[in-house]
N, C-alpha and C positions, 0 to 999 in steps of 0.2 A: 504494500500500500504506500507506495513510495508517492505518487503525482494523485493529486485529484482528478475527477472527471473534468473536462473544460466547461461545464455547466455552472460548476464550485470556483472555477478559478478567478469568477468576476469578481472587480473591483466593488461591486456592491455586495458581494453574498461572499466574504472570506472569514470562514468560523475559526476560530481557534481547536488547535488539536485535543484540546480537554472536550470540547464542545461537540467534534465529531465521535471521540471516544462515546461521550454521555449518549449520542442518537443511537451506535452504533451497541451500545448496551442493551439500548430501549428497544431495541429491534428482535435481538435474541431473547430478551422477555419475555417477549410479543411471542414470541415464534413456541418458545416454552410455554405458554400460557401462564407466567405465575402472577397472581393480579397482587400482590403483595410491592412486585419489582415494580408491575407496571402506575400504579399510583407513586409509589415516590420518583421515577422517572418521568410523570408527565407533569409532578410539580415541581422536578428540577429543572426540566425544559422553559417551561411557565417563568422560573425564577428568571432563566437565562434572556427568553426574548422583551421579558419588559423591561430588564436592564439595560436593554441597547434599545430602547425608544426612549 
């Protein structure tokens, strides 16, 4: 996972590595079903996009 997609590499969409870490967490949660993971990853998500508005 060396380069982003060119979709991620816009000057307006460049997440920080902790930040794709956190999605890419919430993903295999998701994929496990465990709703334990998936609640505190969608309100650390939550935390992360209102911080940057």
């Amino acid at each position: 996972m060396g380069t982003l997609p060119n979709f991620l590499s816009f000057p307006s969409f460049t997440p920080p590595k902790d930040t794709m870490n956190l999605i890419r967490g919430c993903l295999n949660s998701i994929a496990l079903n465990h709703s334990l993971a998936i609640n505190y990853c969608v309100s650390q998500i939550r935390t992360l996009v209102e911080g940057q508005c």
